[in-house]
C-alpha positions in Angstrom: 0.0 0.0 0.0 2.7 2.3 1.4 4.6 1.8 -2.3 1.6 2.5 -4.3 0.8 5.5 -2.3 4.5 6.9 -2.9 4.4 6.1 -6.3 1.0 8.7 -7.3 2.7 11.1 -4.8 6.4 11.0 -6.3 3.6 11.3 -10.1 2.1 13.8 -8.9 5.1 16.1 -7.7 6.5 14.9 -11.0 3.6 16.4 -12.9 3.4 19.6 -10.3 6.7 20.4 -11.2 7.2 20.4 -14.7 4.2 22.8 -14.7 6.0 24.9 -12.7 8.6 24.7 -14.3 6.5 25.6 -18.0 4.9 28.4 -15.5 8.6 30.3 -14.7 9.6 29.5 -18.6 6.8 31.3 -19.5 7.9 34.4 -17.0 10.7 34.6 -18.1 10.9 33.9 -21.9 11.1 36.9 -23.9 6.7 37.5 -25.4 3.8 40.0 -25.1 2.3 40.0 -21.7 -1.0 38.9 -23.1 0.1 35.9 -24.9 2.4 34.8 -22.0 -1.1 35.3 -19.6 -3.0 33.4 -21.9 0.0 30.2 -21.9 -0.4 30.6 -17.9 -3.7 30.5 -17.9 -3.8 27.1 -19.8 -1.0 25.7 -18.0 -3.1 26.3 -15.0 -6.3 24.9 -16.3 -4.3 21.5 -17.2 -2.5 21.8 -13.7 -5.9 22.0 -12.5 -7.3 19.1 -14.5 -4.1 16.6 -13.9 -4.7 17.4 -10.1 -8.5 16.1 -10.4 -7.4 13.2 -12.3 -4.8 12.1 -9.8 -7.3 13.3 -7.1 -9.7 10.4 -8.8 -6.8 8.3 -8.9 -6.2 7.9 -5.7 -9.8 8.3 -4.3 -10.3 4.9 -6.1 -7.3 3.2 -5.1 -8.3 4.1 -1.9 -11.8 1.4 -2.4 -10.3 -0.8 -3.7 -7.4 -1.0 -0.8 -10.3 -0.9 1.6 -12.4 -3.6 -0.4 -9.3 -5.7 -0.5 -8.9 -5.0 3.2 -12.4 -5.7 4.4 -11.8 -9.0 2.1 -9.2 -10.3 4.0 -10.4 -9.5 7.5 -13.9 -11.6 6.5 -11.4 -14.4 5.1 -8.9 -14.5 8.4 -12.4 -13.9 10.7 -13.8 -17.1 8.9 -10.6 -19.2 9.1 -10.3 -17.9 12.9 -14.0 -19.1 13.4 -13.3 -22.3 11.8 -10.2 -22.9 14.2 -12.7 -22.6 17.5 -14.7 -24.8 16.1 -12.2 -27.8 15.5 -11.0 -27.0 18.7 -14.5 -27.4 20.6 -14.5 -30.4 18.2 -11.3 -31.6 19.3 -11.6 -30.7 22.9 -15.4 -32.5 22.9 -13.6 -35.8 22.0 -11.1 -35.4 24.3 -13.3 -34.9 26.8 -15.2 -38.0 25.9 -12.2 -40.2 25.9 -11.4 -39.1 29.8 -14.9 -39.9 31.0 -14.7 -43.6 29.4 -11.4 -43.9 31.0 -12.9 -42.9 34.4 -15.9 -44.9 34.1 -14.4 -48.0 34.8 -12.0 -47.0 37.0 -14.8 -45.6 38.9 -16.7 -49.2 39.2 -13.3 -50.7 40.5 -13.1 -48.4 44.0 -16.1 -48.7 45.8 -17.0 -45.7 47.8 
């Protein structure tokens, strides 16, 4: 989980900073103001749009971690269930065995 959760951040600081770094290119390469505003403004509209699609990324990741998760408690809760029961099973017959073993000792001292 921990890996797949570094790998969209370290993707998403990847894609954060080369639209930065377009941002300052644009400040500082020689154009009219007005074209350089209008290349900021779509750099930001596709910042803005690759930030909800890694925002969706994640928020589904996210389900399907906690699907997995809720998967594999019900799978360890139904092997943990089935564990008691082969050891009430196993404790029943063990239980039985005992008493025959008395029983006939229990015939041999008379009280």
């Amino acid at each position: 989980m921990s890996d797949e959760g570094r790998g969209l951040e370290f993707l998403a600081g990847v894609v954060l900073g080369s639209l930065v770094g377009a941002a300052v290119a644009l400040l500082l390469a020689p154009q009219p103001g007005e074209e350089t505003r209008e290349q900021l403004r779509e750099k930001s509209i596709e910042l803005k749009d690759r930030m909800v699609e890694l925002s969706e990324e994640a928020r589904k990741k996210a389900a399907e971690l906690q699907a997995e998760g809720r998967t594999a408690v019900q799978s360890q809760t139904a092997r943990v269930k089935e564990a008691i029961e082969e050891g009430k099973k196993a404790a029943a017959k063990k239980k039985k065995e005992l008493l025959q073993e008395l029983e006939p000792e229990a015939g041999k001292n008379p009280a």
